[in-house]
C-alpha positions as CSV (number, residue, x, y, z in Angstrom):
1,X,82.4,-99.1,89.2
2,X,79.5,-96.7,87.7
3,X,80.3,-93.6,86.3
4,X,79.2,-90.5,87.8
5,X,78.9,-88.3,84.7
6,X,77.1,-89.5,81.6
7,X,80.2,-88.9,78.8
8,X,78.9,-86.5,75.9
9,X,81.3,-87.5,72.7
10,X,82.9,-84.8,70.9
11,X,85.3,-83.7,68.2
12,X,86.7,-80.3,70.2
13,X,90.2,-78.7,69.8
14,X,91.6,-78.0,73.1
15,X,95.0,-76.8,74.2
16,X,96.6,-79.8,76.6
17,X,99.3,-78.1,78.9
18,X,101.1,-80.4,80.7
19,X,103.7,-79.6,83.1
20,X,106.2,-81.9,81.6
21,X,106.4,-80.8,78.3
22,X,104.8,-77.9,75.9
23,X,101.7,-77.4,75.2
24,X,99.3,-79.4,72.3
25,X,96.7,-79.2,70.5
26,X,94.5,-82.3,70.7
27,X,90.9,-83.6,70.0
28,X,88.4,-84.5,72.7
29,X,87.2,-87.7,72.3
30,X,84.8,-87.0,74.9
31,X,83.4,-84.5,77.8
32,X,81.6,-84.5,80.6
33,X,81.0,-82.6,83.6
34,X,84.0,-84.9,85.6
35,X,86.5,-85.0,83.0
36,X,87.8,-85.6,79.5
37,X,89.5,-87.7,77.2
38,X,91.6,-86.6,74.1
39,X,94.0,-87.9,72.0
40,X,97.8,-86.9,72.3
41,X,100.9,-87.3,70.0
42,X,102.6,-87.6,73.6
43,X,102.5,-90.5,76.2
44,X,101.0,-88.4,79.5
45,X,101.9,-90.3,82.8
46,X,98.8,-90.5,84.8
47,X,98.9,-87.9,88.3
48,X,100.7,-85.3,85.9
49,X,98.8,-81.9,86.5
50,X,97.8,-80.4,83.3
51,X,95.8,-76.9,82.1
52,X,92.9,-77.5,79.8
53,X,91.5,-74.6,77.5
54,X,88.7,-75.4,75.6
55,X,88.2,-72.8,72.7
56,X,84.9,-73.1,72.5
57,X,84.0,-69.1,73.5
58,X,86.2,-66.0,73.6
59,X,88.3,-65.7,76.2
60,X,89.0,-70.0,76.4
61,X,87.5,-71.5,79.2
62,X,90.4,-73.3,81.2
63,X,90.2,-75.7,83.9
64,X,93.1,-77.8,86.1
65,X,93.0,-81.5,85.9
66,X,95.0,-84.5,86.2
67,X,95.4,-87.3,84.2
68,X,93.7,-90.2,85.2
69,X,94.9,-93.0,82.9
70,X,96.8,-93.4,79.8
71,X,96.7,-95.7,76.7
72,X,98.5,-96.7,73.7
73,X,96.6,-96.6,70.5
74,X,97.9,-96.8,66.8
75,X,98.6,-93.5,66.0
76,X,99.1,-91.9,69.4
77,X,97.8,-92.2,73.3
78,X,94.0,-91.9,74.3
79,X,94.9,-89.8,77.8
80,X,91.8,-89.8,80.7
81,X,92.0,-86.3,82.5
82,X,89.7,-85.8,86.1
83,X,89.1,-82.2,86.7
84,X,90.8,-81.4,90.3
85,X,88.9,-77.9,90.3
86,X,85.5,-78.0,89.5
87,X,84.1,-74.8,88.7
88,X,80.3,-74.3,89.4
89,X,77.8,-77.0,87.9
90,X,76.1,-74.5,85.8
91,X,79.3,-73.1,84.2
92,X,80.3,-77.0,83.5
93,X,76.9,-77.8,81.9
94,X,77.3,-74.9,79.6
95,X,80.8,-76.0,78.2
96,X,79.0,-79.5,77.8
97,X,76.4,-77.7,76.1
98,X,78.7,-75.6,74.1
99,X,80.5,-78.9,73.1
100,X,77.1,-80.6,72.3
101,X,76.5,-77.3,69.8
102,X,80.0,-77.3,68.0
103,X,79.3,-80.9,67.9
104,X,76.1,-80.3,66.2
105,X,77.7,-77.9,63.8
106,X,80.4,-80.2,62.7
107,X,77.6,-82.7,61.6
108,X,75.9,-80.6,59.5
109,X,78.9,-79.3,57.8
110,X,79.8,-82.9,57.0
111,X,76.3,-82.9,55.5
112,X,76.6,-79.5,53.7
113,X,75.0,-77.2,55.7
114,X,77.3,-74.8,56.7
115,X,76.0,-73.1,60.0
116,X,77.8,-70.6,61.9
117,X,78.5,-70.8,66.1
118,X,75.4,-68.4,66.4
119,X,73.4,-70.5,63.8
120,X,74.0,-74.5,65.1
121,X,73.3,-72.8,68.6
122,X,70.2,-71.7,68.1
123,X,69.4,-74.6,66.3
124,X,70.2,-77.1,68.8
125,X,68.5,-75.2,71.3
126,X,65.4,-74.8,69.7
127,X,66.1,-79.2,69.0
128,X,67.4,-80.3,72.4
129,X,68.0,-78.0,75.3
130,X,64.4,-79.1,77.2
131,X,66.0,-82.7,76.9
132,X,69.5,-81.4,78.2
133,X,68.0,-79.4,81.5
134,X,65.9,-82.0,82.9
135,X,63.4,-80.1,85.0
């Protein structure tokens, strides 16, 4: 089956709350306007609810979801999580786009440039945001 939303990989720290056990912090593998995937120290039984919040702007932006699927990797579990609450498109495509910037701004630290949230956003707008808005 075809995807509906193009994935957008990315290296975020999110907080994964569960309602079976506490809350972690985990990496996004990936994001996209339907879901996410992270990694987890913890084994997450897909149809349990959990509470995302992505970190990415002051206060969090947090969304329900469920997990979809779950898999075993070497050191942990990749966990697929739908989101059952969709807020509006727009305010989706901007956490994508927020992810796309810190994203940005990892990569050029791991090149030396060190550029702050304020500096890799304007960058990346100013490189890709008429590609990321089709019109």
């Amino acid at each position: 089956m075809p995807r509906r939303f193009i994935r957008h990989p990315a290296a975020i720290p999110i907080k994964l709350v569960p309602n079976t056990y506490n809350e972690e912090t985990v990496f996004t593998a990936d994001v996209s306007a339907g879901g996410l995937s992270c990694v987890s120290d913890h084994m997450v039984p897909p149809g349990v609810i959990v509470d995302v919040k992505i970190y990415i702007q002051e206060p969090p932006f947090e969304i329900c979801g469920h997990v979809v699927w779950c898999r075993r990797k070497e050191n942990g579990f990749h966990v697929g999580i739908s989101f059952s609450d969709l807020p509006s498109a727009h305010t989706l495509r901007m956490v994508e786009q927020v992810c796309h910037i810190e994203q940005y701004r990892q990569e050029a630290y791991s090149q030396g440039r060190y550029l702050s949230q304020e500096d890799a956003a304007l960058e990346w707008i100013a490189k890709h945001a008429a590609n990321f808005y089709p019109h």
